[in-house]
C-alpha positions as CSV (number, residue, x, y, z in Angstrom):
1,X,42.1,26.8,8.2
2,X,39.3,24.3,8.5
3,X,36.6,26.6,8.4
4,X,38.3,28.0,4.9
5,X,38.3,24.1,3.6
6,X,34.7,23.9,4.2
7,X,34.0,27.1,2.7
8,X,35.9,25.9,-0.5
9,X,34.1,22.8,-0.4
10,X,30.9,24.5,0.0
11,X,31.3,27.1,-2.9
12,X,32.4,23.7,-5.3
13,X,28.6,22.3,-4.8
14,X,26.6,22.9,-8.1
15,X,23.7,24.0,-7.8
16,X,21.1,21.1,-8.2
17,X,23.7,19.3,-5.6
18,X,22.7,21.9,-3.3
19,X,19.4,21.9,-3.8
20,X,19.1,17.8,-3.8
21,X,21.3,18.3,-0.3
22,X,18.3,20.1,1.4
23,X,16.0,18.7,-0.2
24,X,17.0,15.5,1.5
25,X,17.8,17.5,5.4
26,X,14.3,18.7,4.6
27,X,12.7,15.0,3.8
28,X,14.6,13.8,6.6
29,X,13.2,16.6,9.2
30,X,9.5,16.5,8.0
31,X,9.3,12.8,8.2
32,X,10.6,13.2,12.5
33,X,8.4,15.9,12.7
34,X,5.1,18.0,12.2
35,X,5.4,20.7,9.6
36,X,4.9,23.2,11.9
37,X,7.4,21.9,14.1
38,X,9.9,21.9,11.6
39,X,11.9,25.1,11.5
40,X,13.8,26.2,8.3
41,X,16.6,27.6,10.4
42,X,17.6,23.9,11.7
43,X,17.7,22.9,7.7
44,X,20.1,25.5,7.5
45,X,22.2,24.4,10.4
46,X,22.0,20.7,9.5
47,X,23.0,21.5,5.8
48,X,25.7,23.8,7.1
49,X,24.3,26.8,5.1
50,X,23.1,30.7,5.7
51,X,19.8,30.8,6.0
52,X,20.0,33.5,3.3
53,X,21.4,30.6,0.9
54,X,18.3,28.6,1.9
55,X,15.9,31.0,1.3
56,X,17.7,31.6,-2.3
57,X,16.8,28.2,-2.9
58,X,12.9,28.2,-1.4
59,X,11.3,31.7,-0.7
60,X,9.3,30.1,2.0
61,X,8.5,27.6,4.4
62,X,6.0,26.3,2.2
63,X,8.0,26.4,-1.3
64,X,10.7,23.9,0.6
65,X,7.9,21.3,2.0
66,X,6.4,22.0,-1.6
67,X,9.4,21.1,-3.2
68,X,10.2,18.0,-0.5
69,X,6.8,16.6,-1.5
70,X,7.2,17.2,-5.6
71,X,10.3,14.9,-5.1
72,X,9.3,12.7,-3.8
73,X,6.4,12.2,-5.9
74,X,8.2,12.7,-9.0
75,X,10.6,9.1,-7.6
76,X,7.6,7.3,-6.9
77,X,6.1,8.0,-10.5
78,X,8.9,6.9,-12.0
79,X,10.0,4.2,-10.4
80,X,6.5,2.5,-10.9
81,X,5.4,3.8,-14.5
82,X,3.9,1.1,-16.4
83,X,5.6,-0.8,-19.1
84,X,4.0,0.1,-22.5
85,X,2.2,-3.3,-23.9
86,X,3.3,-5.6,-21.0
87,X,0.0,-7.2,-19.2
88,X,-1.0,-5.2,-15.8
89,X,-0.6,-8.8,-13.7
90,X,2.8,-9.4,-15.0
91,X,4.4,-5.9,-14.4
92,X,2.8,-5.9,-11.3
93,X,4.8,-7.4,-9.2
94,X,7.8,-5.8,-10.5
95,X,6.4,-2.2,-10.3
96,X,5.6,-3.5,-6.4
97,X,8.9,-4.3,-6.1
98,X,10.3,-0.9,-6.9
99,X,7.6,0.8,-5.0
100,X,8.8,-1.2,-2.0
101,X,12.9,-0.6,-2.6
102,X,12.3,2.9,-2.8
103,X,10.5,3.1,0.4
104,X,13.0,1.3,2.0
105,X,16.0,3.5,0.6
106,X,13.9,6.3,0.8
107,X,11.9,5.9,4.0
108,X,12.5,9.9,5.7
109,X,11.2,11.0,1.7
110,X,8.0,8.4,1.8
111,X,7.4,9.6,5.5
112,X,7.3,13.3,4.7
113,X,5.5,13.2,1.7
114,X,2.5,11.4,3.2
115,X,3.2,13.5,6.3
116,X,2.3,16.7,3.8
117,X,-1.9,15.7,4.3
118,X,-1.7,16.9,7.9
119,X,0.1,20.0,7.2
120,X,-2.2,23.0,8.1
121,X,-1.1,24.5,5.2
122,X,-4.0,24.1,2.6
123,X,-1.0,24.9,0.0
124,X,1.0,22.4,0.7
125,X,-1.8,19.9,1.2
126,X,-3.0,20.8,-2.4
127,X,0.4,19.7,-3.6
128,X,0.3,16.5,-2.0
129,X,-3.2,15.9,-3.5
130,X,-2.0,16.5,-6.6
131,X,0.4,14.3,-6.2
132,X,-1.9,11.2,-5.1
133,X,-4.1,12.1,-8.0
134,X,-0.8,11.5,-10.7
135,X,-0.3,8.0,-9.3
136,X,-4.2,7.5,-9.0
137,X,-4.2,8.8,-13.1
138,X,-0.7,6.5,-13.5
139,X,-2.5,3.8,-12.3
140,X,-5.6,3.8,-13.9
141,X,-4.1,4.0,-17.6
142,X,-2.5,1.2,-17.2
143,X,-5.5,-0.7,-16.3
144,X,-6.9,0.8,-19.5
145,X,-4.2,0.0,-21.8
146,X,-4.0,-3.5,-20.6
147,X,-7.3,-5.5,-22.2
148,X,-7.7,-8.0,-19.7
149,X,-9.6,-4.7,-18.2
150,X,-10.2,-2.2,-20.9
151,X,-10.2,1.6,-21.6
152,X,-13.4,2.0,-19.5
153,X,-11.6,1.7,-16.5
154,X,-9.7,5.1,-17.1
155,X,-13.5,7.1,-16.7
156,X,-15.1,4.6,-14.5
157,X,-16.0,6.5,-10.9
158,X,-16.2,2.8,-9.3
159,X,-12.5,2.0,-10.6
160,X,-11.2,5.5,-9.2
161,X,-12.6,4.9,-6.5
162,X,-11.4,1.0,-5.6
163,X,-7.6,2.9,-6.9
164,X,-7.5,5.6,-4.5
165,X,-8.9,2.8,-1.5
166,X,-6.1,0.9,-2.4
167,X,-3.6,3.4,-2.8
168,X,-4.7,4.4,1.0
169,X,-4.2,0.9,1.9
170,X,-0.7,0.6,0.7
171,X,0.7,3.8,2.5
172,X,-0.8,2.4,5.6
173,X,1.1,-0.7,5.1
174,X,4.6,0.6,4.2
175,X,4.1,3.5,6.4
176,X,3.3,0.4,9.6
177,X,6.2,-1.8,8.1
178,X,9.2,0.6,8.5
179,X,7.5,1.5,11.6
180,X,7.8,-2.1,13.2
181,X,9.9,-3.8,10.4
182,X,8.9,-7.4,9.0
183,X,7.5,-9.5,7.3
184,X,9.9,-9.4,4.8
185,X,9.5,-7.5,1.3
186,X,8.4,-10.3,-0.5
187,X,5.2,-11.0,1.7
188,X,4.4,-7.4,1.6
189,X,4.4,-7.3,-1.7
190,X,2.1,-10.0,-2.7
191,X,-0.5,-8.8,0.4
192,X,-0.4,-5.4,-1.8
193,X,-0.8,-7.0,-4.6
194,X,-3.6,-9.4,-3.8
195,X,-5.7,-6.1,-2.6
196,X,-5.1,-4.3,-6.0
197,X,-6.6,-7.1,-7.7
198,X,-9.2,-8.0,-5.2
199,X,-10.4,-4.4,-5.1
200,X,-10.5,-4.0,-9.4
201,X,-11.9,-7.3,-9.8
């Protein structure tokens, strides 16, 4: 009789609800482990699906870490695209903030996706590359819209480069502070905040 119920409850998930439920077993594996330790049939088991269902959803091993990764990245875009018009200095802060709840409610998804550039997988590395270069391109647009720094900043190799350095440096920071926890989300978002503008200045 049980079994039945859970069927029936199974059969009434929609189909992004299913998706978005492995999607998360998935970010939540792949942040605990290697890639290549990570093995599609425990999602399966874990999600309480056939593999067959799975496999429906992601052809391959390397569509579902794909897909894991694209999430995640697609989050993290929007939760700190820049306010049209509003100064780079004030929004910072705010976009910081988000950054910083979301790896905090999110912390198996920001694990795995930074996870995805040790994959020996050169596909799925490409995806997560792709996905740095979108916030690097975020990022430097709004530098250019703002005039305190100027459209030349969108082109300039030196301001790519001081972007990417610093988005290095903040992974490495939030990826140390759910590892060991404090100082609280306040100081760790004006240390990030002091380096982005230290390293465009």
């Amino acid at each position: 009789m049980a079994a039945n119920q859970g069927e029936r409850a199974r059969r009434r998930m929609s189909t992004e609800e299913r998706r978005e439920q492995l999607l998360s077993v998935g970010a939540r594996l792949f942040s605990e482990s290697p890639y290549d330790d990570v093995w599609i049939e425990r999602v399966a088991e874990i999600a309480e699906v056939s593999r067959g269902l799975l496999y429906h959803y992601f052809p391959t091993k390397r569509d579902f870490f794909a897909a894991v990764v694209e999430r995640e990245s697609e989050r993290m875009l929007r939760m700190t695209a820049a306010v049209p018009g509003v100064p780079v200095r004030e929004q910072l802060g705010a976009g910081l903030d988000a950054y910083l709840g979301y790896v905090e409610a999110h912390a198996h998804g920001f694990r795995a996706f930074h996870r995805a550039d040790a994959a020996g997988d050169q596909a799925v590395r490409r995806v997560y590359q792709r996905a740095l270069a979108a916030q690097e391109r975020q990022i430097l647009a709004a530098l250019a819209a703002d005039p305190e720094f100027g459209p030349g900043f969108e082109g300039s190799p030196q301001a790519r480069l001081a972007v990417r350095g610093w988005l290095a440096f903040t992974t490495a920071v939030c990826l140390e502070w759910l590892r060991e926890g404090g100082p609280g989300r306040d100081q760790v978002r004006e240390l990030c905040a002091r380096a982005l503008l230290g390293a465009i200045a």
